[in-house]
N, C-alpha and C positions, 0 to 999 in steps of 0.2 A: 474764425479766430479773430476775437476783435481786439481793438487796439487795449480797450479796459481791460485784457490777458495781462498787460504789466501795468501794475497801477504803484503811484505814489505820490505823496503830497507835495513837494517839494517839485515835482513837475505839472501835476494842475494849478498849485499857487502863481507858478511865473508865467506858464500858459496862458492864465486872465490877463496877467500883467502886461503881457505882449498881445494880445486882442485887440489890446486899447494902443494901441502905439503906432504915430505913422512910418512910414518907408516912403525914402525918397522917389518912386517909382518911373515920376515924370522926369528927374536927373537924370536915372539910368537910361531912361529914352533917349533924352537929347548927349547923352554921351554916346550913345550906340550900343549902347550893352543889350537894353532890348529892345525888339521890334514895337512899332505903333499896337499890332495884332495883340501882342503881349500884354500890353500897357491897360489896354483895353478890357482883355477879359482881366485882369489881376483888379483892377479898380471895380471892378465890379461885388467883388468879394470883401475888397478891403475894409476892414472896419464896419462890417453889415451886420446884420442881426443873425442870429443861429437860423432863423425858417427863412429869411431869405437866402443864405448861402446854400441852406439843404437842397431849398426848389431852385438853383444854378446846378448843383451837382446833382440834383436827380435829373434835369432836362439834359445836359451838357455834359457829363462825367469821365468821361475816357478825355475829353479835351484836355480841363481841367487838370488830371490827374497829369496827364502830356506835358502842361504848362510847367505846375511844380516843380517838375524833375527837370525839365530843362533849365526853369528859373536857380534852383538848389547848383545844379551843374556848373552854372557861370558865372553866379553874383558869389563874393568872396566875407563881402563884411557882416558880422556877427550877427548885428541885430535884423537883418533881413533873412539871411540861415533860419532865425529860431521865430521867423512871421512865415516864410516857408513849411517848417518843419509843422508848427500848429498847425497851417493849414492842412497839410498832409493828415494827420493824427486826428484834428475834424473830422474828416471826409472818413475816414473809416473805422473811427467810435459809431459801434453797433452796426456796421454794415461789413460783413463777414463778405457777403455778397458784391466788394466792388476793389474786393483786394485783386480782381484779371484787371483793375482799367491799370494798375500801376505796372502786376508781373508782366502785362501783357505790352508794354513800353517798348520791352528791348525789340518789338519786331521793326518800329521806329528806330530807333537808336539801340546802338548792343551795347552801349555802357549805360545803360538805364536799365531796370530802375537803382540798380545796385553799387553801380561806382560813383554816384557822389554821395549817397548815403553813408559809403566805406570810406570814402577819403576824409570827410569829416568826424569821422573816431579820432582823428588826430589835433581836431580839435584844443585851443586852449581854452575855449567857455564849456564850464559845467554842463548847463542847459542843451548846448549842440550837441555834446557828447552824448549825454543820457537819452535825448528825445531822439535822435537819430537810431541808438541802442533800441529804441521802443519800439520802432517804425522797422527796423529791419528785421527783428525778432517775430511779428509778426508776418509779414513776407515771408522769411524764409523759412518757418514753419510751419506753410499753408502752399509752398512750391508743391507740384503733382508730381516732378519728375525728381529725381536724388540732386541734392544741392550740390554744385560744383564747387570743388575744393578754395579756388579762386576768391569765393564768396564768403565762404564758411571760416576759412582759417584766419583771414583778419581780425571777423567778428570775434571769433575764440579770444585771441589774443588781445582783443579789448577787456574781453570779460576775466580774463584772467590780472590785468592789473587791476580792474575793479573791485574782486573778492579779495583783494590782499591792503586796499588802498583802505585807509581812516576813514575816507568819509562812511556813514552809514547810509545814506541814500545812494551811493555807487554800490557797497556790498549788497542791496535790497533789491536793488534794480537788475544786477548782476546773477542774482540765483532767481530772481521770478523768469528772465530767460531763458534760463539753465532748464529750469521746470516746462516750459515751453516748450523746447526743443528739442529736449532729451528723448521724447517720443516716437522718433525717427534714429531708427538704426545707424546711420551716416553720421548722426549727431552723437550719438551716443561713442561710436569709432575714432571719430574728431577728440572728442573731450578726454578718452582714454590716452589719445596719442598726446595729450596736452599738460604736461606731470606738472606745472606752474600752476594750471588751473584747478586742476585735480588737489596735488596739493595745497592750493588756496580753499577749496570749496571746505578740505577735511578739518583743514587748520579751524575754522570757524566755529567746529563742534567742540572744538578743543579750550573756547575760551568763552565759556558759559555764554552761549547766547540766549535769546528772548525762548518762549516755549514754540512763538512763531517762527522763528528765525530755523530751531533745531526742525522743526516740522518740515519746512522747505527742505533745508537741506538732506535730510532723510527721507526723502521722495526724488531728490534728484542719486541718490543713491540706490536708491530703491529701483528706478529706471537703468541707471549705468547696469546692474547686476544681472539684467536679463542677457545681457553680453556674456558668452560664455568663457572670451577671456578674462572678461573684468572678474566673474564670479571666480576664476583661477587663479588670480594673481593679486586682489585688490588687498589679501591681507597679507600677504606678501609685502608688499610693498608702501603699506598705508597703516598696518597695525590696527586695521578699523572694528575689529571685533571687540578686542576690549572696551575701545572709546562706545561702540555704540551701545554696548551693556553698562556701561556708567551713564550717559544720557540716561537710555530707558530707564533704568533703575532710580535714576531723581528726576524723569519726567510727572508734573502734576496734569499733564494733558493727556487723554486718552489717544491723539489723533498722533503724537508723537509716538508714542509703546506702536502703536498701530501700525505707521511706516516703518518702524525699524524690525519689527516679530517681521512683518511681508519681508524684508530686506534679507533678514534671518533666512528664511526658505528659500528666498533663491539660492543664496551662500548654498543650504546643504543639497538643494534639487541641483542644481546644478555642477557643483565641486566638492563636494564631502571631504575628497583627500586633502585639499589644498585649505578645509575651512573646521574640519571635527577637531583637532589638536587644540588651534586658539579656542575652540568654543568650549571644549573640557575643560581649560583651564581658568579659563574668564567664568567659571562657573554658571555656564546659561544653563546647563538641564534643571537645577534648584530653583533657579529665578523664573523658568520654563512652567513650572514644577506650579511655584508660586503666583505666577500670573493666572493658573488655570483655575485658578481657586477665587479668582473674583469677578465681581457684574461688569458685563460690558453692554453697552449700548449699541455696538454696531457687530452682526452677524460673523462677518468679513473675519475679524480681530479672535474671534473664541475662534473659527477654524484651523487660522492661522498657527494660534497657540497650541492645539491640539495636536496640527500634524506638525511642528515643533517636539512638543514634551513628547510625542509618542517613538518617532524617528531619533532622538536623542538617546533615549531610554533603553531604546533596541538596541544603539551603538553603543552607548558609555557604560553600560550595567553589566556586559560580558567581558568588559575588561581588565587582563590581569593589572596588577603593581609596573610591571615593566612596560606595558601599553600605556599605562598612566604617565610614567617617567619619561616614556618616547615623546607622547607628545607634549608636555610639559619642556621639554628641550625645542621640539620642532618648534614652537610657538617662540618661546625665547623669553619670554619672561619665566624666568627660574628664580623661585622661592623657597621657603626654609619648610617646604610641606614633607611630610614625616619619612617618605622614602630615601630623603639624600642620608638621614643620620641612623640608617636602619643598619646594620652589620652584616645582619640574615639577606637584606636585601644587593649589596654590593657582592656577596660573598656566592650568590646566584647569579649575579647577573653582569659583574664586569666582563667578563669576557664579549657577551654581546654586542658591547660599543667598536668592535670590530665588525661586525655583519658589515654588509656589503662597501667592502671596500673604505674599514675604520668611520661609515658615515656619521656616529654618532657623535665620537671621539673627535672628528672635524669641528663637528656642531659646536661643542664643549671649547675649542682652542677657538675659532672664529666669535663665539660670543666674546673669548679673554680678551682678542682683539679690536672688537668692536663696538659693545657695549660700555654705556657711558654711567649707568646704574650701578651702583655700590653693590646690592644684593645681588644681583645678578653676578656680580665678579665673582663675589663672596661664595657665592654657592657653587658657582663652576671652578673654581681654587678647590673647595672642597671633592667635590666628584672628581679632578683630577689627582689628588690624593687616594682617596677612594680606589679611583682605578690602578694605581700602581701597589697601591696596600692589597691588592686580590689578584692582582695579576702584574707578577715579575718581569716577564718580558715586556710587560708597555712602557718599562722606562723609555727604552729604545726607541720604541714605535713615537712614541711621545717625542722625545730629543729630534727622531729625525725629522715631524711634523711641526715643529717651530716650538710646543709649546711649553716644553719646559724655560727656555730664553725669557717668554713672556710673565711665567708663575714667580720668575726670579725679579723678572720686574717691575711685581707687583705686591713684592717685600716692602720695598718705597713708595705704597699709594699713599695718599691724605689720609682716605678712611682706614680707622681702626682694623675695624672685620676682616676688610679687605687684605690689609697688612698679615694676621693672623693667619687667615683661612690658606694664602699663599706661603707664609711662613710652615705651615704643618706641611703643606706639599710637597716642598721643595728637601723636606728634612728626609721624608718617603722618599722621595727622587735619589737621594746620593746615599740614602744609610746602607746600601745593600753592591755589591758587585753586579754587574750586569749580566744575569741570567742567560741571556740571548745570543751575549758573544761566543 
């Protein structure tokens, strides 16, 4: 795992610039801060050439590695932090092989290597903050044993104000760790438990990023989903089906379509019930359908698509109008598709939105309530006319479940439709005596 695992310009540029820069070293001596011993091996490296420091750390390495983190531990000001941190980030560009001199610290010290790496997340220099990020990221995605939470949850919490922050060299640096780390079970637990983060990572698909940027992100998704609860809840909670078929569908990069079809299959290997409804309606089996119909360059991606289009095909092709309309509700994005204005079709099938304890008819009054989407109001005013126009007794059932209160108050919305579609419902609601009493 080498340290080039997260690479950015914006940290090799200042890394040269701090190469060449002195540190007061023999101050911090005669102040007491560090030992003679200290002084010593550090002036050795300072300001050296790359093959002499290499043949110090190939002779001396676990020293070395000892020195840093105690030097990081106890000196406080800026620009010594980030002649530290290079030195660190030196030492283990392309040497996968010398990440034990650092893990292996704390049997020296138990707040090494990891508690001053941690404490300077809090950092107010860019450079401390990010190089530190780079340097624990690979540590603790190259630990043997599971990363203790102690460790793990600060780091999160840095990378979650990173992926929501302006700068674009924090959100870059912030998902190439993401990518890193996700690979480890523990890590991927951490980051579910982490909704700021999570929803920072999602938010980022949301506002057109680069074709690299979506890439990333859709591989650290792509990972989160081998989680069998992420694969149960993430659209749930994230609405990530739609967004990730809008991506695919205006990705020009094949390596993009690629992470998101993989992403795809775990959703349905994994949770079909919590994931077929959104995917009906987001129209993948078409887009499914379509993708299989053109050249790919990488093996991996035509499979993918196939047992996609095939597994979709098998689900979505046996099912009735009412399977269609169920999950067109489950999902929640409800539209003007031909079942709401059907006659023949309410006229069958109202009754239904009472199965297991009125679940659907919930659905329909909690959208009224919490959808922010004009159509969505629009169409659910209408299906609750619907249901009282086919079935008499649901005034009732309706009044007692909140939602005629709400169709009444949504005579008063901004939007027209809206106005409307609740204005016909409401007329349904009172034109009749109540059946039921």
């Amino acid at each position: 795992m080498s340290i080039s695992l997260v690479s950015n310009s914006y940290l090799d540029e200042n890394s040269a610039k701090i190469r060449a820069k002195p540190v007061p070293w023999e101050g911090y001596q005669r102040a007491g801060l560090i030992t003679s011993e200290e002084l010593s091996l550090i002036k050795k490296v300072e300001r050296q050439s790359r093959a002499k420091i290499e043949a110090l750390h190939a002779s001396d390495g676990p020293t070395y590695a000892l020195l840093y983190l105690r030097l990081l531990k106890k000196l406080q000001r800026i620009d010594t932090q980030s002649c530290i941190l290079v030195l660190i980030a030196d030492a283990l560009t392309d040497h996968e092989e010398r990440i034990p001199w650092f893990t292996n610290a704390s049997q020296t010290d138990p707040e090494l290597p990891y508690g001053p790496l941690l404490r300077i997340l809090d950092s107010q220099d860019d450079f401390v903050q990010l190089k530190a990020t780079q340097i624990l990221t690979v540590l603790l995605s190259s630990e043997k044993s599971p990363i203790q939470p102690q460790q793990l949850h600060p780091f999160l919490n840095t990378l979650a104000l990173f992926v929501v922050n302006p700068s674009p060299n924090k959100r870059d640096i912030a998902v190439q760790c993401l990518e890193a780390i996700l690979s480890r079970s523990e890590c991927r637990k951490a980051v579910w438990a982490n909704a700021s983060l999570l929803g920072g990572l999602v938010d980022i698909l949301r506002h057109n990023p680069t074709p690299q940027m979506s890439y990333q992100v859709g591989f650290c998704l792509w990972l989160l989903t081998f989680e069998q609860e992420v694969a149960e809840q993430i659209q749930n909670r994230f609405d990530i089906i739609p967004l990730l078929v809008d991506v695919a569908q205006n990705a020009a990069k094949e390596k993009v379509i690629r992470v998101i079809v993989a992403t795809f299959r775990n959703l349905v290997s994994k949770a079909p019930q919590a994931n077929l409804p959104a995917m009906l309606v987001a129209q993948l089996l078409p887009f499914a359908k379509n993708l299989s119909t053109r050249k790919w360059t990488d093996e991996d991606i035509v499979e993918d698509i196939q047992f996609l289009r095939d597994e979709l095909s098998a689900r979505f092709e046996s099912l009735t109008t009412y399977d269609e309309y169920r999950s067109e509700l489950l999902s929640g994005h409800l539209s003007w598709t031909p079942v709401h204005e059907s006659d023949l079709f309410w006229k069958e099938n109202a009754t239904k939105l009472n199965d297991n304890d009125y679940e659907l008819l919930k659905i329909l009054i909690r959208l009224l309530n919490e959808s922010n989407d004009p159509t969505v109001l629009a169409v659910a005013s209408h299906d609750i006319g619907q249901y009282v126009k086919h079935y008499e007794r649901g005034k009732k059932i309706l009044t007692d479940l909140g939602g005629k209160t709400r169709v009444m108050e949504l005579m008063s919305h901004a939007n027209s439709d809206v106005r409307y579609q609740a204005l016909i419902s409401v007329q349904r609601l009172v034109s009749h005596p109540w059946a039921a009493v």
